[in-house]
Structures are given as structure tokens and as C-alpha cells.
C-alpha positions in Angstrom: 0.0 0.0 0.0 1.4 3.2 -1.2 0.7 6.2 1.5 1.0 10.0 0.6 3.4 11.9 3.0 2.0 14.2 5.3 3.9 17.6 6.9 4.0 17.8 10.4 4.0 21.3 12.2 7.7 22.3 12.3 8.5 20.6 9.1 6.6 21.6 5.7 6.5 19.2 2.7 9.4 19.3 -0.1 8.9 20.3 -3.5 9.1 16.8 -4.3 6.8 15.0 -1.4 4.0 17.7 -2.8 4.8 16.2 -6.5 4.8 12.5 -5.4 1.0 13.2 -3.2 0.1 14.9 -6.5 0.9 11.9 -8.4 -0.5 9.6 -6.1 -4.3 12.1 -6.3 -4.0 11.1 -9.6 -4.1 7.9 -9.6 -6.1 7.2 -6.6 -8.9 9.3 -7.8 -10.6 7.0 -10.7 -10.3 4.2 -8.3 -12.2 5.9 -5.4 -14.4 7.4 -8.5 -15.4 3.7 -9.7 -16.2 2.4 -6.0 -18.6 5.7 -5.4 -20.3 5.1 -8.9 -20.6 1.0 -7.7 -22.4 1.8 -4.2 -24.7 3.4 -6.3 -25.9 0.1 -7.3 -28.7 -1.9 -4.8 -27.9 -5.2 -6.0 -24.2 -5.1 -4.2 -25.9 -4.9 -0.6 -27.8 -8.6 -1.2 -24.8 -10.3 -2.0 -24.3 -13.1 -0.3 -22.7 -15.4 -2.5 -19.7 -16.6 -3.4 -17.2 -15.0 -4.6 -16.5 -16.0 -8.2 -20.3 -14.6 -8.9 -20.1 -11.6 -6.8 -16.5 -11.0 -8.7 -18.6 -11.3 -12.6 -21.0 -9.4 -10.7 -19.0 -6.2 -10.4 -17.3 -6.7 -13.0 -20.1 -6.5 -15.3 -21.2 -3.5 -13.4 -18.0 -1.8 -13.6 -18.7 -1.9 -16.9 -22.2 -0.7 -17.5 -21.4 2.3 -14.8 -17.9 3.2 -16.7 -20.0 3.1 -20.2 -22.7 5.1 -18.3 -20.1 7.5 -16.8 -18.5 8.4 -20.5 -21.8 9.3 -22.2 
């Protein structure tokens, strides 16, 4: 798991620990994008299966949201 750094009170972040959490935004943000747009979806609170089908499950809905989302 790949933390961003954080400045403490005496000690401001460097040029290039504000470039690496800027990097990091980036690609965090689709992923925290495509798990907001799947709570959206009613079906993934019943699931209480296993976890190949739960796995097609969001997958497929992955998909319909992410061809949703670009429309």
C-alpha cells in the first residue's frame, strides 16, 4: 500500500513529497471514483454469495457504470 506523506507542524512538505502526493491524487482518484459510482448500485448490498459470482457481478457493473459515466 502506497501512503502519501504528510507535513508535520515544524517541518513543511518538499517540492518533491508535494509532487509524489500529486501523483499519487491522480491515480487514486478514478479508483475511489469507480467504488462511489458502484455503491450506487442496490444489488451489491444482497450479496451473499460466493465470490466468483459476486466478482462477474462487479465486474459486469463496472462496466455498464464506466459506459454510463462516458456518455
Amino acid at each position: 500500500m502506497i501512503t502519501g506523506y504528510k507535513a508535520a507542524r515544524n517541518r513543511p512538505l518538499t517540492r518533491g513529497q508535494k509532487l509524489s502526493n500529486t501523483a499519487l491524487a491522480a491515480v487514486r482518484a478514478p479508483v475511489e471514483h469507480g467504488f462511489a459510482h458502484l455503491k450506487n448500485w442496490p444489488v451489491l448490498g444482497k450479496v451473499r454469495t460466493n465470490p466468483t459470482w459476486a466478482t462477474a457481478l462487479v465486474r459486469s457493473l463496472l462496466v455498464l457504470t464506466n459506459r454510463e459515466v462516458s456518455r
